[in-house]
C-alpha positions in Angstrom: -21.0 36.4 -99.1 -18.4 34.7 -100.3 -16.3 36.0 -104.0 -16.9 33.3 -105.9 -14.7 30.6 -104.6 -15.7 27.6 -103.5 -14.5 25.8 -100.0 -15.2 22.9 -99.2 -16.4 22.5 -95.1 -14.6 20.7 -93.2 -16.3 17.3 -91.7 -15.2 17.8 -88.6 -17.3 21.4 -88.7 -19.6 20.3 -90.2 -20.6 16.7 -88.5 -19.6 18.3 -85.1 -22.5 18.3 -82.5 -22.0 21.3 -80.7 -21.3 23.8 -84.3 -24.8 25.4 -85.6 -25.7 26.7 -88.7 -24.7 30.1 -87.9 -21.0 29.1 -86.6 -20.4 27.3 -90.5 -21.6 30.6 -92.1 -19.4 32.2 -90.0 -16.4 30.3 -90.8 -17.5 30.6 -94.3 -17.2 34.0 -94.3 -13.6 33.9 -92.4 -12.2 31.2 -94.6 -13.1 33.5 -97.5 -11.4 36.4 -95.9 -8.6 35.1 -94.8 -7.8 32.4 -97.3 -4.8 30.6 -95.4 -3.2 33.7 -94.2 -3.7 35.6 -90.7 -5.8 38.9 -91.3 -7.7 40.8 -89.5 -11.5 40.3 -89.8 -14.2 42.6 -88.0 -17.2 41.5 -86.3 -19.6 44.2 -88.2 -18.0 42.8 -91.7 -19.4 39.7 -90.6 -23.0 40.7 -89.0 -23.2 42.1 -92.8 -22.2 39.9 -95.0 -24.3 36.5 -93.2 -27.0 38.8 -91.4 -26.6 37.5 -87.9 -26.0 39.7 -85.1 -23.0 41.2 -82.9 -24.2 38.5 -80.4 -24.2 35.4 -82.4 -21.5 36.3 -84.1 -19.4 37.1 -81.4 -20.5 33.2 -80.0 -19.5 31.7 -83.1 -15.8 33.1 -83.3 -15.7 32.4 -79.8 -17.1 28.5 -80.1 -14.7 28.3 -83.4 -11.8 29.1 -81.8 -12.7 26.5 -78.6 -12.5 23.8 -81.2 -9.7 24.5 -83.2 -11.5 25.8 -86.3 -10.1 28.9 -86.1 -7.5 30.5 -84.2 -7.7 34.4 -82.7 -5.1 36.9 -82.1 -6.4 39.9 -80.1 -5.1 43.8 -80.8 -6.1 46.4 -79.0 -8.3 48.8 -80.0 -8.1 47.1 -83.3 -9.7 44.0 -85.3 -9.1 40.5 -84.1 -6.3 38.5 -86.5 -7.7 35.3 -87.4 -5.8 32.2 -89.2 -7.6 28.9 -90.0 -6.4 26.2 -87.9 -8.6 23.2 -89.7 -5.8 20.6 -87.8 -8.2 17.5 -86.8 -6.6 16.2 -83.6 -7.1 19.5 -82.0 -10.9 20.1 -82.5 -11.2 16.2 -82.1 -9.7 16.3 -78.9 -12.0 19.8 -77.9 -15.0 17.3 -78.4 -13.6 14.3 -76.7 -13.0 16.4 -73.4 -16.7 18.5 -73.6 -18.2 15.0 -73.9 -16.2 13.9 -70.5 -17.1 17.1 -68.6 -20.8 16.5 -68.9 
């Protein structure tokens, strides 16, 4: 999965409630993609390369992107652009306002 480099998880991903096994690999495999430039990575790249499916994929880039983890730019007919956005106050604050709406 990833090309040899190593990352190191962020704590806020990591210690976060609500993020799952399956949204870390996925992150994993973005961060490695992307490095800490905005390219385009494709769901099916993904499902490969951490052997989840279109499904939890798809909830994983969505739930990263909620939190600030990530941050998506939608082309059409074309692969989502993705950038890591590892900037603490924003997923802190995502948490702080899920935990007053329940």
């Amino acid at each position: 999965m990833m090309s040899g480099d190593w990352y190191k998880v962020p704590s806020e991903l990591f210690n976060c409630p609500y993020m799952s096994k399956a949204d870390i690999m996925v992150w994993a495999y973005v961060a490695d993609r992307v490095k800490w430039e905005e390219r385009a990575v494709s769901v099916p790249s993904i499902m490969q390369a951490t052997e989840l499916s279109r499904r939890t994929v798809q909830q994983s880039l969505r739930k990263l992107c909620e939190y600030g983890f990530l941050q998506a730019t939608e082309r059409a007919g074309r692969c989502t652009v993705y950038k890591q956005t590892l900037i603490r106050w924003k997923a802190q604050e995502s948490i702080e306002m899920r935990r007053q709406a329940q």
